[in-house]
C-alpha positions as CSV (number, residue, x, y, z in Angstrom):
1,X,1.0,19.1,-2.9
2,X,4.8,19.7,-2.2
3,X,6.7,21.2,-4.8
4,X,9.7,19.1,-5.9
5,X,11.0,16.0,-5.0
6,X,10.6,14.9,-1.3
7,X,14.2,13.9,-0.4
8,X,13.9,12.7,3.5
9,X,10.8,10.2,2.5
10,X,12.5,9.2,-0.3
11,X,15.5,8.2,1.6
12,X,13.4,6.9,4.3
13,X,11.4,4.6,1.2
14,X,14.6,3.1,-0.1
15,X,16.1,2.1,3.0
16,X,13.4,-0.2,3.3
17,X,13.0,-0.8,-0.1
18,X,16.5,-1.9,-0.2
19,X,16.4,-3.7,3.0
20,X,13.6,-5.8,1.8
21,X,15.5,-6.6,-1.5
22,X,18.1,-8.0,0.7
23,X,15.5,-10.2,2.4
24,X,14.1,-11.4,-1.3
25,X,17.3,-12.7,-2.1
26,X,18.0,-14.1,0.9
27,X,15.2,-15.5,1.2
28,X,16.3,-18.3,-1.2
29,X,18.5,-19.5,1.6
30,X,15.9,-19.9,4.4
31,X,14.4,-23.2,4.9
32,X,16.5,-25.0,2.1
33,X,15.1,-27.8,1.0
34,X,17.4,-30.8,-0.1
35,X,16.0,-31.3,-3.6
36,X,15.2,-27.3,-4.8
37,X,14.2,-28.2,-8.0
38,X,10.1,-28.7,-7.8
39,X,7.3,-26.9,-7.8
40,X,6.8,-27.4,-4.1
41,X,10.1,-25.9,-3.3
42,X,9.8,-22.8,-5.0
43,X,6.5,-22.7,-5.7
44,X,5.1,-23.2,-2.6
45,X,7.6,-22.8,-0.3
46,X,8.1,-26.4,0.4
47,X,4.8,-26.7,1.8
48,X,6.3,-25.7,5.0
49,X,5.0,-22.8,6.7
50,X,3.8,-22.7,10.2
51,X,0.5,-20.7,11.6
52,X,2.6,-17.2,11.6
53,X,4.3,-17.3,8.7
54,X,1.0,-18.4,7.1
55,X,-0.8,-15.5,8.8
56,X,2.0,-13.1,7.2
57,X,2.1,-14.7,3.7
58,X,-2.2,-14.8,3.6
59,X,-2.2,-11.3,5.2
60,X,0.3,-10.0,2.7
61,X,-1.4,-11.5,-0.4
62,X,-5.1,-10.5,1.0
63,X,-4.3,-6.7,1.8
64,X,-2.0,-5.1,-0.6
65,X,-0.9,-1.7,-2.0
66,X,-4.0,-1.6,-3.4
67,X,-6.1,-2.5,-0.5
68,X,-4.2,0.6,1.5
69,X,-4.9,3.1,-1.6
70,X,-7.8,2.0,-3.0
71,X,-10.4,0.9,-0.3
72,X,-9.9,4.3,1.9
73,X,-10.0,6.4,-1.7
74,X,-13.2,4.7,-2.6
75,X,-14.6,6.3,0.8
76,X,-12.5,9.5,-0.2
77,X,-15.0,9.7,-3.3
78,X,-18.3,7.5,-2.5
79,X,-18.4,8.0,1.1
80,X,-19.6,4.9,3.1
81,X,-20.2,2.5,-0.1
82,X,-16.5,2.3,-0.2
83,X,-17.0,0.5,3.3
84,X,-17.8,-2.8,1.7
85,X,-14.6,-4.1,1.6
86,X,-14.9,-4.4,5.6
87,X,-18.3,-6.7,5.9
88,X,-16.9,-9.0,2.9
89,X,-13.5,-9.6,4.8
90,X,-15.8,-10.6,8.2
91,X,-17.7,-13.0,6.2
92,X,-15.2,-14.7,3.9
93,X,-13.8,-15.8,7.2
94,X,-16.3,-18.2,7.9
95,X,-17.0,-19.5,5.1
96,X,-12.6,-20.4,4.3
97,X,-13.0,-21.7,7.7
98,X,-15.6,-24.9,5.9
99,X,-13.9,-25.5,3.1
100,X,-10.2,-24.3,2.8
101,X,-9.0,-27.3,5.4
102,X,-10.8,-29.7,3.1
103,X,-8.6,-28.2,0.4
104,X,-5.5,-28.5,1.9
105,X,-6.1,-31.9,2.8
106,X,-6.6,-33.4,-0.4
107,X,-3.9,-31.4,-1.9
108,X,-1.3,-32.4,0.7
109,X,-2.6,-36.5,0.0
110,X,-2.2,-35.7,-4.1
111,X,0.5,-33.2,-4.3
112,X,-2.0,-30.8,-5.6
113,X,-0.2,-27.3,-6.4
114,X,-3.3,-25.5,-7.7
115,X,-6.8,-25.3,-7.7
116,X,-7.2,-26.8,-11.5
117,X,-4.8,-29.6,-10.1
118,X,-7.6,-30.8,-7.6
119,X,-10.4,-30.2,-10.9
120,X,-8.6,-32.3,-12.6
121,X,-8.1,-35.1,-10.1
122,X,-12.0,-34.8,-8.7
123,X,-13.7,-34.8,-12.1
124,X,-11.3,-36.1,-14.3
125,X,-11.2,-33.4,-16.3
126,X,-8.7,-32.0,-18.0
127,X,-11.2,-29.2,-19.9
128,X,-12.3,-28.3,-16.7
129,X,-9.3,-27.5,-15.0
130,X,-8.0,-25.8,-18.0
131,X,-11.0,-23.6,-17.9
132,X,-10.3,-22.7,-14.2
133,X,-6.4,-22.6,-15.2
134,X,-7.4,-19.8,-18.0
135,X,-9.5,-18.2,-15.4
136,X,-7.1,-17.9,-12.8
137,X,-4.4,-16.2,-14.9
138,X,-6.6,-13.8,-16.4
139,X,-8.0,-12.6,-13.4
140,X,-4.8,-12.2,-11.4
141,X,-3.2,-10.1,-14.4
142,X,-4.8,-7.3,-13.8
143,X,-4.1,-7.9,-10.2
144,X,-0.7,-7.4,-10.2
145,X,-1.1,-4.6,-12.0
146,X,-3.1,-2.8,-9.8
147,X,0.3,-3.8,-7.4
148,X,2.4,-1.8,-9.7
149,X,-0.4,0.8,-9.8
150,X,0.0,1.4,-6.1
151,X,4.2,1.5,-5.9
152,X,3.4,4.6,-8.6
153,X,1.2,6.7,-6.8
154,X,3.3,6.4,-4.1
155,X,6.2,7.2,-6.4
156,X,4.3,10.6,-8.0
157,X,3.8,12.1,-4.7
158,X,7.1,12.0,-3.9
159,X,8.4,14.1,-6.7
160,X,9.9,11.1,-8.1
161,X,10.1,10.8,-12.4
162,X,9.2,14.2,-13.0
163,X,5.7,15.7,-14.0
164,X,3.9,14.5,-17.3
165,X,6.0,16.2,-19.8
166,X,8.9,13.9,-18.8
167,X,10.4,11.6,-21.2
168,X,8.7,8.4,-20.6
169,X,11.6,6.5,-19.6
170,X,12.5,9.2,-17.2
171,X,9.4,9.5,-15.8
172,X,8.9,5.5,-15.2
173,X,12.5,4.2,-14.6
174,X,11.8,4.2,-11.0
175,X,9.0,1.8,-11.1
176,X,11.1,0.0,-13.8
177,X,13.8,-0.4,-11.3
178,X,11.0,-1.7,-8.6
179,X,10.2,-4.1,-11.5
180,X,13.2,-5.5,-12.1
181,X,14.5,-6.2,-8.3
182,X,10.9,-7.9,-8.2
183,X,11.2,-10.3,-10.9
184,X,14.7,-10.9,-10.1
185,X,14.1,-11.9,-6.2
186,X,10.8,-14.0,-7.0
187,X,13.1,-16.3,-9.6
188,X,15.4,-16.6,-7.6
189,X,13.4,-17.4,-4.0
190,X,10.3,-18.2,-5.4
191,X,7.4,-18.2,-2.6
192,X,9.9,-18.0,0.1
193,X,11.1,-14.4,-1.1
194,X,7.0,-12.9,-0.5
195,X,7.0,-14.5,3.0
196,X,9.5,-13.6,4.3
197,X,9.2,-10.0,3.4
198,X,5.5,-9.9,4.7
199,X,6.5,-9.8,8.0
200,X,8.3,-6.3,7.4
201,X,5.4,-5.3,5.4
202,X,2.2,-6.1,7.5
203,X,4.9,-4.7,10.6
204,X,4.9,-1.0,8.7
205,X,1.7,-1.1,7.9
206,X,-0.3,-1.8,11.1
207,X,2.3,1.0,12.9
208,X,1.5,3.1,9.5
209,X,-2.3,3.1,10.9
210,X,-1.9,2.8,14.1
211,X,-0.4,6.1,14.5
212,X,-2.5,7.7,11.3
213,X,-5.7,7.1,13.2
214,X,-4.2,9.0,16.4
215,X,-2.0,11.3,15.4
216,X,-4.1,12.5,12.2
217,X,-7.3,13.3,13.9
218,X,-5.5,15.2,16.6
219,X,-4.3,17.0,14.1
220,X,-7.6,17.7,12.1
221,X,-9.7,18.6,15.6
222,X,-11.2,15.0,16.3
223,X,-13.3,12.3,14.6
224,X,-16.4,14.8,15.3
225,X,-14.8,17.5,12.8
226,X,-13.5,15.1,10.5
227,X,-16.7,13.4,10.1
228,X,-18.7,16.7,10.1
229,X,-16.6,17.6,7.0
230,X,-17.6,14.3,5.3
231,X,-20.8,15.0,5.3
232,X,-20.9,17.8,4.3
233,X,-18.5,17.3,1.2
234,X,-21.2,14.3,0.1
235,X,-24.2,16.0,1.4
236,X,-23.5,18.9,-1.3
237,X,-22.7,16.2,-3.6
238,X,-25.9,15.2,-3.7
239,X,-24.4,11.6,-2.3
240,X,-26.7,12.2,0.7
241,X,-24.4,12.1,3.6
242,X,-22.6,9.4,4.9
243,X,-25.0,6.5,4.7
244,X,-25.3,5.3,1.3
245,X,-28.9,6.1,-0.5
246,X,-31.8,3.1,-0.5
247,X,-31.2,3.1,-3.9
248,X,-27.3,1.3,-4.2
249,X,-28.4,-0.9,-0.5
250,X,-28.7,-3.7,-3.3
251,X,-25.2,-3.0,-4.9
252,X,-23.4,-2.6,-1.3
253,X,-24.5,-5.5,-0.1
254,X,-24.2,-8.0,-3.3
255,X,-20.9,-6.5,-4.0
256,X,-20.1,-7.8,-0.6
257,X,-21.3,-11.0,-0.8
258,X,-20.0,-11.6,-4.2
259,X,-16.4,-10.7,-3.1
260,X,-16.5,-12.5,0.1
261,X,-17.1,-15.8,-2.2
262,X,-14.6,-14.8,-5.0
263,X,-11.7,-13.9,-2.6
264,X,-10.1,-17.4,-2.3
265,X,-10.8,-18.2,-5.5
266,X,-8.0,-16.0,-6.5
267,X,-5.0,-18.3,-7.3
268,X,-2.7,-16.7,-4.8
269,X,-4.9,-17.3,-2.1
270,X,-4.6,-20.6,-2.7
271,X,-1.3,-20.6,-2.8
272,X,-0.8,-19.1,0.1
273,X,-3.2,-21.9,1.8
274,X,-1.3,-24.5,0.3
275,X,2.6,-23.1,1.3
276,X,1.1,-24.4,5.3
277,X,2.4,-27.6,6.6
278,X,-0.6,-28.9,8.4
279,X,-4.3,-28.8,8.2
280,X,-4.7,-27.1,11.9
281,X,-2.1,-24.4,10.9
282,X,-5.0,-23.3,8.1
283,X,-8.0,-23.8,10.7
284,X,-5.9,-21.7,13.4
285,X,-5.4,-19.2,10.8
286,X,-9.2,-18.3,9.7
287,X,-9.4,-17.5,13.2
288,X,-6.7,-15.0,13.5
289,X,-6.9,-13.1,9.9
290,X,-10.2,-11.6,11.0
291,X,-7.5,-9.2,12.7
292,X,-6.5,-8.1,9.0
293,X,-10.3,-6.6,8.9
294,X,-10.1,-4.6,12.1
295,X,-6.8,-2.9,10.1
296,X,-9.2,-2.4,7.6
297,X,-11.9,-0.8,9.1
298,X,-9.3,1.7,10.4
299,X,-7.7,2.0,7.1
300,X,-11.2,3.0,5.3
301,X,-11.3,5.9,7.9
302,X,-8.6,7.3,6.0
303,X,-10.7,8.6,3.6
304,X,-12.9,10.7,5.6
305,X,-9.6,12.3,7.1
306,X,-8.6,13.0,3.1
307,X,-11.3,14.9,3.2
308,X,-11.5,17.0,6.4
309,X,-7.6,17.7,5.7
310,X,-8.3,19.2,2.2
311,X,-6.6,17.2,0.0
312,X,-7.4,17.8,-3.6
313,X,-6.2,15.2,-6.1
314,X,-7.7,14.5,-10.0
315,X,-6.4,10.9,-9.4
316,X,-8.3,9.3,-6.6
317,X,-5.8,6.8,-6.2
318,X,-3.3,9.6,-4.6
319,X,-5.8,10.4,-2.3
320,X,-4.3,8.7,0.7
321,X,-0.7,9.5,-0.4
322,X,-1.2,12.7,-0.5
323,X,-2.6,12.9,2.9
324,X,0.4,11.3,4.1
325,X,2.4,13.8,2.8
326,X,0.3,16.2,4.2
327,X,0.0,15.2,7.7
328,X,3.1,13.3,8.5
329,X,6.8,14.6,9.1
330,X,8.6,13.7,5.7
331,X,10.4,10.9,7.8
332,X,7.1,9.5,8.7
333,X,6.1,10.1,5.3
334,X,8.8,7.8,3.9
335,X,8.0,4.9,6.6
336,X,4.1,5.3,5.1
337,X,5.6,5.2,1.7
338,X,7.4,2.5,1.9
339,X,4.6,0.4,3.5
340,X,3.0,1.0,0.0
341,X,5.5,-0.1,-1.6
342,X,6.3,-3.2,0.1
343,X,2.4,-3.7,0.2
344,X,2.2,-3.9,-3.4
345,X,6.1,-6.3,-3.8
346,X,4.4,-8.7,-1.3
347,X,1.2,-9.3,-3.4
348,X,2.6,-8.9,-7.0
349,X,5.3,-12.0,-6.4
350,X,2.9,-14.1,-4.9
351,X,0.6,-13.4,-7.6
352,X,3.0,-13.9,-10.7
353,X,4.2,-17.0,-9.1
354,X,0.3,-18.3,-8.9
355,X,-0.3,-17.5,-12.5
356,X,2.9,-19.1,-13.5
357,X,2.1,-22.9,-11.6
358,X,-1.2,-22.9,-13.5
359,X,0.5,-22.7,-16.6
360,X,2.8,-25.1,-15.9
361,X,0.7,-27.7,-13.7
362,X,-2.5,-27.5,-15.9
363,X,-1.3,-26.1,-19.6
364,X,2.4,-27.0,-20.1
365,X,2.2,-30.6,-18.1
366,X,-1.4,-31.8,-19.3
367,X,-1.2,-30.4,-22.9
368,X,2.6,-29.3,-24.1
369,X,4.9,-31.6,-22.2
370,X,2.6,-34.7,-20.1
371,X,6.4,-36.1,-19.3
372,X,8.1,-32.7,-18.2
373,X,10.6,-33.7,-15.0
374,X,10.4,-31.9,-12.0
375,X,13.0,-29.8,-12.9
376,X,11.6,-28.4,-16.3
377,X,8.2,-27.6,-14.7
378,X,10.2,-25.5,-12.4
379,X,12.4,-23.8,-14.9
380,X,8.9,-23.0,-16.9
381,X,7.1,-21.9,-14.1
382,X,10.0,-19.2,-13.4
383,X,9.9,-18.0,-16.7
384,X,6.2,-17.7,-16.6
385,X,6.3,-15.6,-13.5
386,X,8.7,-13.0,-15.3
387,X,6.3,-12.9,-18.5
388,X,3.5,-12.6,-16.2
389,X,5.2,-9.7,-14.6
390,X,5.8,-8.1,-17.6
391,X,2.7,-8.1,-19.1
392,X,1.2,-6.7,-16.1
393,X,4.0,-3.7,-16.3
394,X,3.1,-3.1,-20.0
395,X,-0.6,-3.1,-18.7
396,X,-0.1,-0.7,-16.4
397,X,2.4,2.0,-18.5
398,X,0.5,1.6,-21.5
399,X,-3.5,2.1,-20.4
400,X,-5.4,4.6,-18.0
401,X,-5.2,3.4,-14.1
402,X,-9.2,3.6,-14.7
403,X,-9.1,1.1,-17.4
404,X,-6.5,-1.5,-14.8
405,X,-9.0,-0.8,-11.8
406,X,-11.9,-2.0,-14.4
407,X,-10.6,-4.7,-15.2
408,X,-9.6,-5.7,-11.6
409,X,-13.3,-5.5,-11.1
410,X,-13.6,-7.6,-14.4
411,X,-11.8,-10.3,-13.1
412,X,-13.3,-10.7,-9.4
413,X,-16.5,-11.3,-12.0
414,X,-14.2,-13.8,-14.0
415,X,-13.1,-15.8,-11.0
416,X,-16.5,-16.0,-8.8
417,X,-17.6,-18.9,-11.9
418,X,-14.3,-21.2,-10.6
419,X,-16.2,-21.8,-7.1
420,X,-18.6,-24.0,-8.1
421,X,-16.2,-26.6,-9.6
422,X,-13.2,-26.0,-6.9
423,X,-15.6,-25.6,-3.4
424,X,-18.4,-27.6,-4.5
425,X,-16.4,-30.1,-6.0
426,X,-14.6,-30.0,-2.1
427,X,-18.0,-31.6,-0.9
428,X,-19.6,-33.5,-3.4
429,X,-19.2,-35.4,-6.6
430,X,-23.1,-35.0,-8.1
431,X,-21.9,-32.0,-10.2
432,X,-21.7,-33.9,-13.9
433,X,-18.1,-31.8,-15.6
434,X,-19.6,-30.8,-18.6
435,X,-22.3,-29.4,-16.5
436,X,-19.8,-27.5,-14.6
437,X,-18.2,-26.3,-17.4
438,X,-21.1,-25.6,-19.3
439,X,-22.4,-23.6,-16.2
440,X,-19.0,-21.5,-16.4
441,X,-19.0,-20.9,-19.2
442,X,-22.3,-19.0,-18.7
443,X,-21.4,-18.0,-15.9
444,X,-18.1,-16.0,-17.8
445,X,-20.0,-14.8,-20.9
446,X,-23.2,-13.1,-18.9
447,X,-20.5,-11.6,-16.7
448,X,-17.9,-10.4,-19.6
449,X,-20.6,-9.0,-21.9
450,X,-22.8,-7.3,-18.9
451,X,-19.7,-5.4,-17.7
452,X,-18.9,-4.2,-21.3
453,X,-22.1,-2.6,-21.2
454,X,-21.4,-0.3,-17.9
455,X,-20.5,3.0,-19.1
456,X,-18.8,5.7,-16.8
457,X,-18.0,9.0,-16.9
458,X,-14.6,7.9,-18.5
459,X,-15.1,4.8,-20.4
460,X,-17.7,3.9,-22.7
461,X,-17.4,0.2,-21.8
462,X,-16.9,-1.6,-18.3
463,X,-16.9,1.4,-16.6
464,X,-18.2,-0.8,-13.4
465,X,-19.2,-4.1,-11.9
466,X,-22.7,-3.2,-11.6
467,X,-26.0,-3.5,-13.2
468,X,-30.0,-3.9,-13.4
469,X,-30.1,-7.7,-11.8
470,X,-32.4,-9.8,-14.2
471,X,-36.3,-10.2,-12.8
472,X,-35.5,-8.6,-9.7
473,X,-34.7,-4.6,-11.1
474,X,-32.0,-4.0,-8.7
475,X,-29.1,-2.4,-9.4
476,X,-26.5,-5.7,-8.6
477,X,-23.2,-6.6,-8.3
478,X,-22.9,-8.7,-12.1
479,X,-20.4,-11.0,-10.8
480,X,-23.1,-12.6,-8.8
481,X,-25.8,-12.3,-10.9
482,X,-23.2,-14.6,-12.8
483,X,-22.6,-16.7,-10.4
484,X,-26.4,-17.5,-9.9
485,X,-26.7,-18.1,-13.8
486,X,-23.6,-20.5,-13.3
487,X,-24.9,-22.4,-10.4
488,X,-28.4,-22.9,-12.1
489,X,-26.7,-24.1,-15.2
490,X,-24.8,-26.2,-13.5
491,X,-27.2,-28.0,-11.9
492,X,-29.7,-28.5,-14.5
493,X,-27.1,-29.9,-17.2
494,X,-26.2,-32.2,-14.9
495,X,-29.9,-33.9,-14.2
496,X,-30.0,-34.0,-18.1
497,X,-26.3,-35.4,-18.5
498,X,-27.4,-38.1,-15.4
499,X,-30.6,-38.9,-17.5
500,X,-28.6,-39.8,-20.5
501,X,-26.2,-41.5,-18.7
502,X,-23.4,-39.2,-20.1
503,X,-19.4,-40.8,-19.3
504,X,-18.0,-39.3,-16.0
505,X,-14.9,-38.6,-15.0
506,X,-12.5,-41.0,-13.0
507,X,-12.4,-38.9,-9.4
508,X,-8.9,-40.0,-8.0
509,X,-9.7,-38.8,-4.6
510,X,-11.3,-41.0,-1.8
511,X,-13.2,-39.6,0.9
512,X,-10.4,-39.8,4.3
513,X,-8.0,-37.7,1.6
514,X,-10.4,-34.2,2.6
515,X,-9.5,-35.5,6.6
516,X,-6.0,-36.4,5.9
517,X,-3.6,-34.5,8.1
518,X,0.2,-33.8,7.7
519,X,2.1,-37.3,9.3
520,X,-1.0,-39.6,8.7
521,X,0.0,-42.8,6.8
522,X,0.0,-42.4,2.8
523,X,-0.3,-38.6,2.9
524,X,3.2,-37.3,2.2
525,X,4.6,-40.4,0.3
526,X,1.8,-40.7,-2.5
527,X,3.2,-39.9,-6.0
528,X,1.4,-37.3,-7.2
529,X,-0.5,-37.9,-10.1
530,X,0.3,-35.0,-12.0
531,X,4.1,-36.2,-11.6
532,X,3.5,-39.5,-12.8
533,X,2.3,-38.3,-15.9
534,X,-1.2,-39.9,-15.7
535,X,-4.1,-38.1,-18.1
536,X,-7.9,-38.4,-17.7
């Protein structure tokens, strides 16, 4: 590690860190709608996006800071369980592919703005949805704070705040700074302000790996040497090479599966899906994100090159950094840096602005305010965004990164038990929603209380996201063992709701709405529901 602070990748890191401030702000000018004050303008971007800008905006919000330090430093540590990340990203493409255009649909017909908007409407439901709501802001908390997480590694290896005898506020101003130009920015250009700025930031980061996987193993004597000193780092780890031991086969491959189903749960997802201003432009898209997991793959290889360069780090998370540091002329240090950095503004806005149109759509509107004008659900859904912001800050500078990574992994549990109400709700209405919610909420207290009881080396309680799955004696990824117990729930309660003939919900929806295209008759003329102030 460089002694000091590195002053060329520093400068390099905010000249792009000022240039995409510039674009945030600006941002509020592009596409201007007539009428700015809704939650369609700035929370979704006017619903307007076309297929690259939706590419950008998904990409952006799918692969963030965290993606590029965490997934390669999981590899850096574990070796070729880290490689999950890369199967789960192939198959959630698929499966979006069945059920996101479905989505899109209905919400265009309804004016939909999140996912408990459409629980609501299809069950007629407002516990329902606010369960989903609940679940959705918890789980994207920690989220962004992994975001924030990411800008500060980056942050540390370049000198910057001084060493951990610094006065606090010394030592985070600088992320303080990147705080504040965030919240300020996303209030002002709401969704607008992340997608524009994606394009700079997937732009550096697919150059950032593009010459990292030449130019790196050049340097370290080929892929032969690099992987050579893999295996031998795990092999005397007792982590038995690079293949992953028979024993976590189970693990790898339900962690997989379990993430591929939670990923678009995750409210920005949706939001992202929903910013698009046709049906095709989200089909067209699940065909060219795949694209996003060949970056990937690439980018896991990272961590194997951590290793054959010698990097020693206490933090995994500055594993990757570090490297770049390392390898790269401090110019091309900086451009690396700064794709961080932008990788974790990108994310983090889109995020906070998520969180914040749950609370207002499906807390404030259905149980505070039912008659809140367009232009107060706005106002409250940029206030939200900054608390949400700040609460994830005060996450991350008051608790161990280990404990923020843990509860990331807690909340990919949390949100897996939405996709039985939001997908299968997509296709059918035989789900009763008292079932469905009494299924999640199984579903949430199996998952919550079986991660408290994963110890690690470092924390006594959810220390992990896996566990001994139930009649089977695997070692499992918890958030589908959840998911399992949810769906079984699920469908059980509702054969004994049916049988006593328990009320059901009004379902506002017709069948052509999960067809309807952009420019079909009805589709972007219907009032809302939610803005007419109807309950269920």
């Amino acid at each position: 590690m460089k002694d000091g602070v590195n002053g060329v990748a520093l400068g390099v890191f905010i000249f792009f860190f000022l240039a995409v401030t510039v674009m945030g702000f600006l941002a509020a000018r592009w596409r201007r709608a007539d009428d700015e004050h809704s939650l369609d303008e700035w929370g979704l971007g006017g619903r307007s996006f076309g297929t690259w800008v939706t590419w950008f905006l998904l990409g952006g919000d799918l692969y963030t800071a965290y993606t590029f330090v965490a997934v390669p430093a999981a590899i850096y540590a574990a070796g070729a369980a880290g490689f999950f990340a890369v199967p789960y990203t192939i198959l959630v493409y698929p499966l979006i592919f069945t059920f996101l255009p479905r989505l899109w649909s209905v919400s265009h017909k309804h004016g939909y703005v999140t996912t408990s908007d459409f629980v609501r409407g299809r069950f007629g439901s407002k516990g329902l949805s606010l369960a989903v709501a609940v679940t959705g802001i918890l789980a994207t908390m920690p989220y962004i704070a992994l975001q924030l997480v990411g800008i500060q590694a980056v942050l540390d290896v370049m000198g910057v705040g001084g060493g951990e005898n610094t006065n606090w506020f010394v030592k985070d101003l600088p992320l303080l700074i990147a705080f504040g130009v965030l919240a300020a920015y996303t209030y002002s250009s709401g969704l607008r302000a992340p997608a524009l700025i994606a394009f700079v930031k997937d732009t550096l980061i697919y150059i950032v790996i593009a010459v990292a996987i030449i130019y790196i193993p050049i340097k370290l004597g080929g892929f032969d040497e690099i992987f050579k000193a893999a295996s031998d780092k795990y092999t005397a780890a007792g982590a038995g090479g690079l293949v992953p031991a028979e024993a976590g086969q189970w693990t790898y491959a339900t962690l997989a599966l379990g993430s591929a189903l939670a990923l678009f749960m995750y409210p920005h997802s949706i939001t992202a899906t929903l910013s698009s201003r046709s049906r095709e432009v989200i089909r067209r898209n699940t065909t060219i994100l795949p694209l996003y997991s060949l970056m990937l793959g690439l980018l896991a290889l990272l961590g194997f090159m951590a290793i054959a360069a010698g990097v020693k780090v206490t933090n995994g998370q500055l594993a990757i950094p570090q490297l770049f540091e390392n390898m790269f002329p401090d110019w091309f240090a900086g451009v690396a840096f700064a794709a961080i950095g932008i990788g974790a503004l990108v994310p983090a806005a889109i995020m906070s602005i998520a969180a914040a149109n749950l609370f207002t759509r499906n807390i404030y509107k259905d149980f505070i305010k039912p008659d809140a004008t367009p232009q107060q659900e706005t106002r409250v859904s940029k206030l939200v965004s900054l608390f949400v912001k700040v609460g994830a800050l005060v996450f991350v500078l008051t608790m161990d990164k280990t404990v923020a990574i843990n509860f990331q992994l807690l909340g990919g549990i949390w949100i897996l038990q939405t996709f039985p109400a939001l997908v299968g709700g997509l296709f059918t209405r035989w789900f009763h929603r008292w079932a469905l919610l009494g299924g999640w909420a199984v579903g949430m207290l199996y998952g919550t209380f079986a991660a408290y009881g994963v110890a690690s080396p470092t924390q006594k309680h959810f220390g992990g996201s896996s566990k001994e799955i139930p009649g089977i004696g695997e070692i499992g990824y918890i958030g589908l063992t959840a998911f399992v117990l949810n769906v079984v729930v699920s469908v059980v309660l509702t054969f004994a709701l049916r049988a006593f003939n328990a009320p059901d919900g009004v379902d506002e929806t017709s069948p052509e709405d999960y067809t309807a295209d952009a420019g079909d008759p009805g589709v972007e003329t219907e009032l809302p529901p939610a803005t007419a102030g109807s309950t269920h």
